[in-house]
C-alpha positions as CSV (number, residue, x, y, z in Angstrom):
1,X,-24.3,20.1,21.4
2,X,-25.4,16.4,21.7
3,X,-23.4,15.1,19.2
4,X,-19.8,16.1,20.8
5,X,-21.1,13.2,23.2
6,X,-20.3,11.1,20.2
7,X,-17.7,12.7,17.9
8,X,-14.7,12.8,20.8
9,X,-14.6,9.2,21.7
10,X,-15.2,8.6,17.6
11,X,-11.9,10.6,17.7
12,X,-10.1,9.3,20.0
13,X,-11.0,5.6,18.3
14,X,-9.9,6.6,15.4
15,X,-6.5,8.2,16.9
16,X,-6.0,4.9,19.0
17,X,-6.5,2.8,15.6
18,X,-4.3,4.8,13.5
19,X,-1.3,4.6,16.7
20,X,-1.9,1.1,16.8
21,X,-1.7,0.3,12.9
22,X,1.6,2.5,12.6
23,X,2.8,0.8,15.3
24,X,1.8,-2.5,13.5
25,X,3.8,-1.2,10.6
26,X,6.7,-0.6,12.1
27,X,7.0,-3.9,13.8
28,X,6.2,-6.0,10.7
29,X,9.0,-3.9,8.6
30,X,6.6,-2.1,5.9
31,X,9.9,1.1,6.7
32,X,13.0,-1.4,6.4
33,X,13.5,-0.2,2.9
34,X,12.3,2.8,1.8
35,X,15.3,3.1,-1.2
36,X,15.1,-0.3,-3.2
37,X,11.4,0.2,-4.5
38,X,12.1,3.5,-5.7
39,X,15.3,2.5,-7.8
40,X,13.6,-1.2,-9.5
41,X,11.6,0.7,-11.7
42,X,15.0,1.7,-13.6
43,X,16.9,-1.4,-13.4
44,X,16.1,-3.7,-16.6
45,X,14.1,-6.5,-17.1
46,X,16.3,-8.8,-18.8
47,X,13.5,-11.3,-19.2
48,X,12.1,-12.1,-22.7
49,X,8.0,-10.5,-23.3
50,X,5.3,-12.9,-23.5
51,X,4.3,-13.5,-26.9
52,X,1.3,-12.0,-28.5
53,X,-1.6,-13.7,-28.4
54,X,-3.0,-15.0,-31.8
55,X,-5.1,-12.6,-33.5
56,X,-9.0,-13.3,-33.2
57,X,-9.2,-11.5,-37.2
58,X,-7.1,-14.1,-38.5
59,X,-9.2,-16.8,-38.4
C-alpha cells in the first residue's frame, strides 16, 4: 500500500511531461506537414550513385 505514495505523483510526472513535450511539438511544427514525407519516398532521385569503391581483391 506504501508504494501508491510513490507511483501517483510518478504518474502524474510522467502525464505533465508527456503534455508538455506534445505541446512542445506542436509549437515547433513537428505536425505542419504530415503529407510530403510520406510521398518523397516515390518521387526519383535524379542524382547520379556514388561510384563503387575500388575493390580491396584487386590489388
Amino acid at each position: 500500500m506504501n508504494v501508491i505514495y510513490l507511483l501517483i505523483p510518478l504518474g502524474i510526472a510522467l502525464l505533465v511531461l508527456s503534455v508538455l513535450g506534445f505541446f512542445w511539438a506542436v509549437r515547433s511544427g513537428q505536425f505542419d506537414d504530415l503529407d510530403s514525407p510520406g510521398v518523397q519516398i516515390l518521387l526519383d532521385d535524379d542524382r547520379a550513385p556514388p561510384p563503387a569503391p575500388p575493390d580491396a581483391h584487386d590489388a
